[in-house]
N, C-alpha and C positions, 0 to 999 in steps of 0.2 A: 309783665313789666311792673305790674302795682305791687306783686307780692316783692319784688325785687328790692323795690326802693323803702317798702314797709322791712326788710330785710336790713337793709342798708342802715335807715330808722334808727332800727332795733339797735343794732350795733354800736351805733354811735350815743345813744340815751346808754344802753350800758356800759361802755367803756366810761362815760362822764360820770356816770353815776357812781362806780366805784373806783375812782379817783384813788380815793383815798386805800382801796385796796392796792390797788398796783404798784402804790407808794411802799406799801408794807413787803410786797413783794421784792420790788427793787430792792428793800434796805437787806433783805433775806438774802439775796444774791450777789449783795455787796461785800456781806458777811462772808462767803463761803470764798468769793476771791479773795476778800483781805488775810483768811487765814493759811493761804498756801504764803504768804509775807510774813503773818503774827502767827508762832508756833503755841501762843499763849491763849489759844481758841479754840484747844482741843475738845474741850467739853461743850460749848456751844455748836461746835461744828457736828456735835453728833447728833443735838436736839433739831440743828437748822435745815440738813438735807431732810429729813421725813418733811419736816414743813413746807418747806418749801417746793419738792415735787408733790405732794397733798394739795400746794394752791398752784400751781399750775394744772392738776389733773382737775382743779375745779376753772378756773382761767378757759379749758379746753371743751369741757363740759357746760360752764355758761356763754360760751360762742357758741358753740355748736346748737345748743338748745334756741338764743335768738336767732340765730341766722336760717332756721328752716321755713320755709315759707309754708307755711299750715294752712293758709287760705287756698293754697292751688289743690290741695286733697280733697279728691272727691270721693 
């Protein structure tokens, strides 16, 4: 139960913490639906899919990383 909630913890110190990430991320994915509307985003839309699946495969990889309870390893 201790490594849990140090789990828990973790989770929520890093989601605060990078706030400011996930802002960037949303605006990345704002992007990619506003251009199936704006045909005018062709060129951005090619630069914003690699981006934006590269910060979600980090988004995936820094949960996964906080969320393992390392103290219960013996």
């Amino acid at each position: 139960a201790r490594s849990f909630a140090d789990a828990l913890i973790n989770f929520y110190n890093f989601f605060f913490a990078n706030n400011l990430f996930y802002c960037i991320i949303n605006r990345l994915l704002v992007r990619l639906l506003a251009h199936r509307y704006n045909s005018e985003w062709g060129m951005e839309r090619r630069i914003s899919w690699p981006a934006a699946l590269f910060a979600i495969v980090l988004i995936i990889a820094g949960l996964g990383g906080d969320m393992l309870p390392t103290s219960d390893v013996t």
